[in-house]
Phi, psi and omega in degrees: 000161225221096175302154193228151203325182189216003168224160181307107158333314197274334167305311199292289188298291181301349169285338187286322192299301211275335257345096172242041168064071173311107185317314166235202163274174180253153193232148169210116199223045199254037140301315156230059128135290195298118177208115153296340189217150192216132174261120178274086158331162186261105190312168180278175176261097195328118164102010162305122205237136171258138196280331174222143220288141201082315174303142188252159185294352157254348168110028186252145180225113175288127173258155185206163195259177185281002181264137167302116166194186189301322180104166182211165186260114205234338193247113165249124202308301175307137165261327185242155163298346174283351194250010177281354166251030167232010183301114178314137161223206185246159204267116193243328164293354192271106197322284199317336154288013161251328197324308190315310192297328203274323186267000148298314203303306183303311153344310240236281167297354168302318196274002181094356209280141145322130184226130173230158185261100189277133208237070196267133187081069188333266210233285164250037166281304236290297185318282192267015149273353191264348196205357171090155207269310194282331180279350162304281183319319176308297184320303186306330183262332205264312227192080163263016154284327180286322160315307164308250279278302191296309191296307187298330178289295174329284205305305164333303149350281156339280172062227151288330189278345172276343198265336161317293182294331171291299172328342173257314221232329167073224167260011160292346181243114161286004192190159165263138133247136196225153192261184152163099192289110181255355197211148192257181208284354201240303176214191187262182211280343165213170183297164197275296208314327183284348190288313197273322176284315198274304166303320191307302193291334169307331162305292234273346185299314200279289177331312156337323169274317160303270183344315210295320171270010181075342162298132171281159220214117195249153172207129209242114190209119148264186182094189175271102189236034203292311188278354166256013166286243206317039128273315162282022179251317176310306209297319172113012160304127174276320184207156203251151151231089217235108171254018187242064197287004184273302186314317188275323194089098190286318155308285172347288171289334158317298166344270096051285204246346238261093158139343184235066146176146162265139196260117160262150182185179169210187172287163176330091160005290195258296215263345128279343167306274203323336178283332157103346206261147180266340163282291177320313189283349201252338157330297182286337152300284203313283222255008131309309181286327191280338197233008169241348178236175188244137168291015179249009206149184141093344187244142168231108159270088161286179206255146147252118210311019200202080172299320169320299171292348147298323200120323180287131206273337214194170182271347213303297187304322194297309190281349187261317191299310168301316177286340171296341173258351171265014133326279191294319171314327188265325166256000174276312177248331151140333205212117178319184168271146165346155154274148166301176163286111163315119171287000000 
């Protein structure tokens, strides 16, 4: 059960967002039990039939290991490049898939919450679960028209499905949050020139729309994304979610971003959660705060949800981390984080 806040939530965030001086930080932690903002998903469309067992609405067919996760994409629908303007996409206009939707927003606003419309797979996951990782990349350097023809299709797509959820919904949804893993531990997976001629504006179309609608624009990028952050601040993302801040360089990237995008974030994924050590986690609070937040703003402490794939047997480091930011919350802003739920 999911306790519930004790300042306006939706308040909390966008002041953290706009930096307008937040009473505390804002947290979305509802692993353990405390979430100021809640992600709403896209229901499948009821009575959808798949040609294969895994398969997704776009025609990506997922496989998964006996270790519990998320899945990796092993069927990619395209096979050729001739075949992207005939590429499955999902009927995102089609009514009968929001019923669902109407009864999470409402769940959701009985608790006061932030509400983002989760978005999985932007632009270029979408792209090379749909056509294979090495032929995208292929593609970029051989064929950027058929690429733009593939990028271009996704984004449409996109879209249709932002203007479907506002047309219902409005301003019952405050955000988009959407994913797109750009970077390996060392850099992102193509130049930066190529990042900005080809991607930025396909972004900033789909940001562009969101804003148009009052929603605010979240963005989930793992890896070393250090030089495609300020793309996404061109593009018009209000916040980044970086869950590697050792792997990136917490100076650096302060350095770099720190007031103009809000950083969600936590302690180190890879390199300190998993270790269990309480000095690690509060090294990387401590210098998350001096060096990504501000008293005005700019920061979100989230959760990373899969505690399993961290290592973890228990919650025990996940509650020494929360209370070490509700330390910093209290001294940043006036006011700890929520109390947990007694265990």
């Amino acid at each position: 059960m999911i306790r519930e806040t004790t300042v306006n939530s939706i308040e909390i965030v966008r002041k953290a967002l706009k930096f307008q001086r937040p009473s505390r930080l804002p947290v979305v932690m509802g692993g353990l039990g405390v979430t100021d903002a809640e992600y709403i998903g896209i229901p499948w469309l009821p009575g959808l039939r798949v040609a294969a067992p895994g398969e997704d609405e776009w025609g990506c067919v997922w496989e998964k290991t006996d270790v519990p996760n998320m899945g990796q994409v092993k069927g990619h629908p395209i096979k050729a490049r001739g075949d992207i303007d005939r590429m499955r996409v999902p009927d995102y206009a089609a009514g009968a898939r929001y019923a669902e939707m109407e009864r999470a927003i409402a769940e959701q606003e009985r608790h006061g919450r932030y509400i983002q419309l989760g978005l999985f797979m932007a632009i270029f996951e979408r792209m090379h679960t749909c056509y294979g990782f090495e032929n995208v990349l292929e593609g970029l350097i051989e064929d950027i028209p058929a690429m733009a023809a593939l990028a271009d299709r996704i984004v449409e797509t996109q879209l249709v499905l932002v203007d479907q959820v506002a047309k219902r919904f409005g301003s019952r949804v405050h955000a988009v949050n959407m994913t797109d893993d750009w970077g390996t531990q060392h850099a992102a997976f193509v130049k930066t020139e190529l990042w900005m001629e080809f991607f930025l504006p396909r972004y900033k179309k789909l940001f562009d729309r969101m804003h148009g609608h009052g929603w605010d624009v979240w963005l989930h990028s793992c890896g070393k994304v250090n030089e495609l952050v300020e793309g996404f601040i061109q593009a018009g993302a209000d916040a980044v979610n970086l869950q590697q801040p050792r792997a990136l360089g917490i100076e650096e990237m302060g350095r770099r971003y720190r007031g103009r995008i809000t950083f969600e974030s936590l302690a180190d994924i890879q390199a300190s959660i998993p270790t269990g050590d309480p000095r690690r986690i509060d090294a990387d609070v401590l210098d998350l705060e001096k060096h990504w937040m501000s008293p005005e703003g700019g920061f979100v402490f989230s959760d990373y949800g899969d505690s399993a794939a961290l290592g973890l047997k228990d919650d025990t480091i996940k509650r020494h981390m929360y209370a070490k930011f509700s330390e910093v919350s209290a001294r940043l802003y006036g006011l700890p984080l929520p109390e947990l739920p007694v265990t």
